[in-house]
TORFIBA-747305 format. One line per field, with one value per residue (C-alpha): y, z, x. Coordinates in Angstrom, 2 decimals. Each point is the difference from the previous one (the first is absolute). Layout:
N
yy = (Y  ...) $
zz = (Z  ...) $
xx = (X  ...) $
% end
This chain:
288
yy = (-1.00  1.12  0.37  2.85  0.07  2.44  -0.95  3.21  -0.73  1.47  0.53  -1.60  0.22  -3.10  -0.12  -3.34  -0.59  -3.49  -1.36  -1.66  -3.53  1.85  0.09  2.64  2.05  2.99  0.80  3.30  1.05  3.51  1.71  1.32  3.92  0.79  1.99  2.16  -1.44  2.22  -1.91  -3.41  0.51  1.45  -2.75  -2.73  1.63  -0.02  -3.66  -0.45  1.83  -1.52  -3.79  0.76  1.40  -2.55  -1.44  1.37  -2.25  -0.42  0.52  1.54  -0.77  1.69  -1.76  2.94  0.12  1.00  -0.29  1.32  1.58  -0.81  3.48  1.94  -1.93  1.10  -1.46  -0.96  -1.91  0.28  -0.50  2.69  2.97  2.14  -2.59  1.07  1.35  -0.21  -1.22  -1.75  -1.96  3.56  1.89  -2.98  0.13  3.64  -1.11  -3.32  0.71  -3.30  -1.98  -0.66  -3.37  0.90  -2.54  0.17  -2.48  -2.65  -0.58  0.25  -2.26  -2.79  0.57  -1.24  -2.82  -1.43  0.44  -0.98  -1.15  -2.06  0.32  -0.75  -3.56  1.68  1.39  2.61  1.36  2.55  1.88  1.22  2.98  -0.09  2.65  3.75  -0.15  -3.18  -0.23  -2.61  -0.98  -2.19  -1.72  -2.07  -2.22  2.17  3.14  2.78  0.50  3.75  0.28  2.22  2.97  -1.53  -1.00  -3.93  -1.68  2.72  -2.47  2.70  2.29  -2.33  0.34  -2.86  1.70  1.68  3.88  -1.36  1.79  3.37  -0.70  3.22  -1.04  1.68  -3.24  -2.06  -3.40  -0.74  -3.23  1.76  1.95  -3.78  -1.79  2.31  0.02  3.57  -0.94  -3.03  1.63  2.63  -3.17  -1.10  2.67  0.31  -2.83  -0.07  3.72  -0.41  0.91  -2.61  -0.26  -3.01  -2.51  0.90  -0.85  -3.69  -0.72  1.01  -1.72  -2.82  0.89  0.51  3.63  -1.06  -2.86  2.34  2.09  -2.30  -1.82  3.18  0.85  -3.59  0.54  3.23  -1.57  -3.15  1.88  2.93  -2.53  -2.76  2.81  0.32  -3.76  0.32  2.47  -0.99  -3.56  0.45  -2.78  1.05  2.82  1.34  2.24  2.90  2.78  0.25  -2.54  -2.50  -1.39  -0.60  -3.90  -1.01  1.76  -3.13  -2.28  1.43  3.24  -2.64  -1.72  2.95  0.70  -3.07  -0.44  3.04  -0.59  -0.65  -3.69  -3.37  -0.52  2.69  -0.40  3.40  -0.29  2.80  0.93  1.40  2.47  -0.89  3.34  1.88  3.77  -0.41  -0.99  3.58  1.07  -3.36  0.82  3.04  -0.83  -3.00  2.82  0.07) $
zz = (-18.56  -0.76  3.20  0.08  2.89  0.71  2.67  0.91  1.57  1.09  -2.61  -2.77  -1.23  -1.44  -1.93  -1.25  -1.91  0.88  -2.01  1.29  0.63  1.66  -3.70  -0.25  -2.72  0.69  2.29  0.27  2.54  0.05  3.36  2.64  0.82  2.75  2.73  -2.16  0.43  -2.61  -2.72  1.63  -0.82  -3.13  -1.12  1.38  -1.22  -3.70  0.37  0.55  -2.83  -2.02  0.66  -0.08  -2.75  -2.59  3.33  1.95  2.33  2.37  3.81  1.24  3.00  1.60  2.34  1.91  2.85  3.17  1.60  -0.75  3.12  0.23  1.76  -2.79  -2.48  -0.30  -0.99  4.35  0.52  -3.24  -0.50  -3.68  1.92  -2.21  -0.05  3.28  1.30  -3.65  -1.82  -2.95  -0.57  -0.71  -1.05  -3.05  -0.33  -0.69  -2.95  -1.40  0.74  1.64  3.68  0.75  2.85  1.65  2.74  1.12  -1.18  2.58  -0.66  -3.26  -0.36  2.84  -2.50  -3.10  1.75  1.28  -3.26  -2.55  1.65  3.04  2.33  -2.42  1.63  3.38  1.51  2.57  -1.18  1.74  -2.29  0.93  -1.25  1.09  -1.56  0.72  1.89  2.05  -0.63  -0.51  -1.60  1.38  -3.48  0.98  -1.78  -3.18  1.70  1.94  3.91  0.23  3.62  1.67  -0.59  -2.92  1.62  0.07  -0.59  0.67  1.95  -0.65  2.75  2.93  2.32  0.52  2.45  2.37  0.36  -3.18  -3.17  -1.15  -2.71  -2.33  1.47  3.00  2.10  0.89  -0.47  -3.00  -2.13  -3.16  1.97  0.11  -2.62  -2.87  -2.60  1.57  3.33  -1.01  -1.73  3.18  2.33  -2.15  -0.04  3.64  0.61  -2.45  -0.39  -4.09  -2.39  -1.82  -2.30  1.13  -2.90  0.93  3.39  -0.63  -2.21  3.52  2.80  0.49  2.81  3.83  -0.88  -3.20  2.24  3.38  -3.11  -1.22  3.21  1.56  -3.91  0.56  3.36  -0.52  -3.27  1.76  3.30  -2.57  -2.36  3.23  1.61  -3.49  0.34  3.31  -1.00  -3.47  -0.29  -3.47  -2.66  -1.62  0.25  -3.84  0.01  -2.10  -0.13  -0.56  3.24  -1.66  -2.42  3.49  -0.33  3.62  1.15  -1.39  1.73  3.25  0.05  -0.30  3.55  1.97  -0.70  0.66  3.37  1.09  -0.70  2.75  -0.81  -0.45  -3.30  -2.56  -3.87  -1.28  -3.48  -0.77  -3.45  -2.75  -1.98  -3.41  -1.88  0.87  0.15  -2.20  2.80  0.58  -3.59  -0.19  3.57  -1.00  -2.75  1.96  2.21  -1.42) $
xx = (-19.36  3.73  1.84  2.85  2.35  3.34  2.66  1.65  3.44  2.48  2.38  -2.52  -3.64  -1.77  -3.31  -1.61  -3.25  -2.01  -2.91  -2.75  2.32  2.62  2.31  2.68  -1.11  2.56  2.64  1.86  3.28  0.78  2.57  -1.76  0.70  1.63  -1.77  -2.34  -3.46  -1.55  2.19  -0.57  -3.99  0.44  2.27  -2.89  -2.59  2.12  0.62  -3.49  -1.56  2.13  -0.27  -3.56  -0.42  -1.71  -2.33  -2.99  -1.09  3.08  0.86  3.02  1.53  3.56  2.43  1.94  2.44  -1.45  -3.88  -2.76  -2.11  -3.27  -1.02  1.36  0.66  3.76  3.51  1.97  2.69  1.62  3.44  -0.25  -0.35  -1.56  -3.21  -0.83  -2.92  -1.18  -3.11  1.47  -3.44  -1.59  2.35  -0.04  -3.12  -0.28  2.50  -1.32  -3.84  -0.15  -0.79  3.82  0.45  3.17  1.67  3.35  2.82  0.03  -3.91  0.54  2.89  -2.21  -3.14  2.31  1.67  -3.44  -1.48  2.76  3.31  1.20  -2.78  -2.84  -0.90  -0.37  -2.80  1.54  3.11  2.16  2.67  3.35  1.72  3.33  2.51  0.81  -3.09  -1.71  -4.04  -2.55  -3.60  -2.94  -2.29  -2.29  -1.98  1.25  -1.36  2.34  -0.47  1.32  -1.55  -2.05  2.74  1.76  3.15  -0.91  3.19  2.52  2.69  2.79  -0.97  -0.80  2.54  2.81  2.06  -1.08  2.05  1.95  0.59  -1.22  -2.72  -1.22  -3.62  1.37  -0.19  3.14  0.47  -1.61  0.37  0.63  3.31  1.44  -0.86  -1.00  3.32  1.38  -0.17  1.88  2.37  0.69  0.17  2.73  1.99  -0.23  1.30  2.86  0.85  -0.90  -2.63  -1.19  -3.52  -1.82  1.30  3.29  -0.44  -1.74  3.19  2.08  -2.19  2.73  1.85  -0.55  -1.48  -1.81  -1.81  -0.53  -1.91  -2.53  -0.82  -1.48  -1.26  -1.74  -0.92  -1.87  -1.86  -0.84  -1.69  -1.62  -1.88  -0.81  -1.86  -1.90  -0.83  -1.14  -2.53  -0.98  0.65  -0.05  0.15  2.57  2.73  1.39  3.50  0.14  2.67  3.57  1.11  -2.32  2.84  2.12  -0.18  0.75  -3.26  -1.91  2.37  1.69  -2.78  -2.61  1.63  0.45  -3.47  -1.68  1.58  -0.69  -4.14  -2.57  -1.04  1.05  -0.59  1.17  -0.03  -0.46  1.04  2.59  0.01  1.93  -2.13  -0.54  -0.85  3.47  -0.12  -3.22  -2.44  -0.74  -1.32  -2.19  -0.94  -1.30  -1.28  -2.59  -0.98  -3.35) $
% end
């Protein structure tokens, strides 16, 4: 059987066609529209019917932003508005004529790094999403754990600081209002009265200010993911998202995190992803 998965992103949709040994056979990138979801599913749906059109026996599979509820089988928590409160698995459906899989991108992106890329020699394997939002994924033994209500793995929204900063969940204190890129970027300026995108500011992080920055950046990631490792004790933790190219997070993140963990012995491996912003289309497509 043909696998067919589509990452839709933010600013880009990705479809990908797998044969039965996991072979690229197609690959299509088209821009994502903004805010109208009755474009974004027509525009799937297209991408579908077209990839597939010289196959039959295929699955398709759809990485999205955002959770899917298990009540109602709707689109929460989704940072592309316009997805929410939405059924995009039948509303494709309807379109294609086909059982759509639809998980959102951290699972997706912890499915394809289990399966394909860093984390493959590991048997439980937490992923991190770390970039204008903060979420997670739980594989194990090459299988997702989505939890009894589907939010296994969601790190981003447990709280760090107590009465600390606003988060659009409506709570405060949230690890994804310190250490997602935005929140980053507004501690920055802040501190130093500038507005600075976040590879501007690790060019600038070598003075008193730049160094006051990423120790509490450091501090915040090392307490967020050892309370992760206190709870999962996974084998092995893979980075994904934007933040994951930040090299001292292997090295110095690594530390902070480790001593921060409840045992004596910690050797959590802290990866680098391997599949780049195309974990999410191969996660979808291994869905099935």
């Amino acid at each position: 059987m043909y696998r067919l998965g589509v990452d839709l992103g933010g600013t880009k949709t990705e479809i990908i066609l797998l044969d039965e040994n996991l072979y690229v056979l197609e690959r299509k990138r088209i821009p994502t529209p903004k805010n109208d979801y009755k474009e974004i599913i027509d525009n799937i749906s297209s991408l579908v019917l077209e990839i597939s059109q010289n196959i039959s026996n295929f699955s398709v599979g759809v990485c999205t932003p955002g959770s899917i509820s298990n009540q109602t089988g709707l689109i929460k928590n989704s940072n592309t508005q316009c997805l929410i409160g939405k059924s995009i698995a039948r509303d494709l459906e309807d379109k294609i004529g086909k059982k759509i899989l639809i998980e959102n991108d951290a699972n997706c992106f912890t499915m394809a790094e289990a399966k394909m890329g860093a984390a493959m020699d590991y048997g439980l394997v937490f992923g991190v999403i770390m970039g204008t939002g903060v979420g997670g994924g739980i594989v194990i033994d090459k299988k997702l754990h989505s939890g009894r209500t589907n939010i296994a793995g969601e790190w981003g929204h447990h709280i760090l600081h107590r009465n600390g900063n606003s988060c659009y969940c409506g709570k405060t204190g949230c690890v994804e209002t310190y250490i997602s890129g935005p929140s980053l970027e507004r501690q920055w300026a802040k501190q130093t009265g500038k507005s600075m995108i976040l590879t501007e500011i690790l060019s600038n992080i070598h003075n008193e200010i730049g160094k006051n920055w990423k120790d509490a950046f450091l501090e915040n990631f090392g307490y967020a993911l050892a309370n992760v490792i206190d709870i999962l004790d996974p084998d092995a933790i893979v980075m994904g998202g934007g933040l994951s190219n930040i090299d001292f997070l292997y090295t110095e993140g690594k530390k902070s995190v480790y001593d921060k963990v409840f045992s004596d012995l910690v050797d959590t491996p802290i990866l680098k992803n391997k599949l780049g912003d195309s974990a999410g289309v191969y996660g979808a497509a291994l869905l099935t």
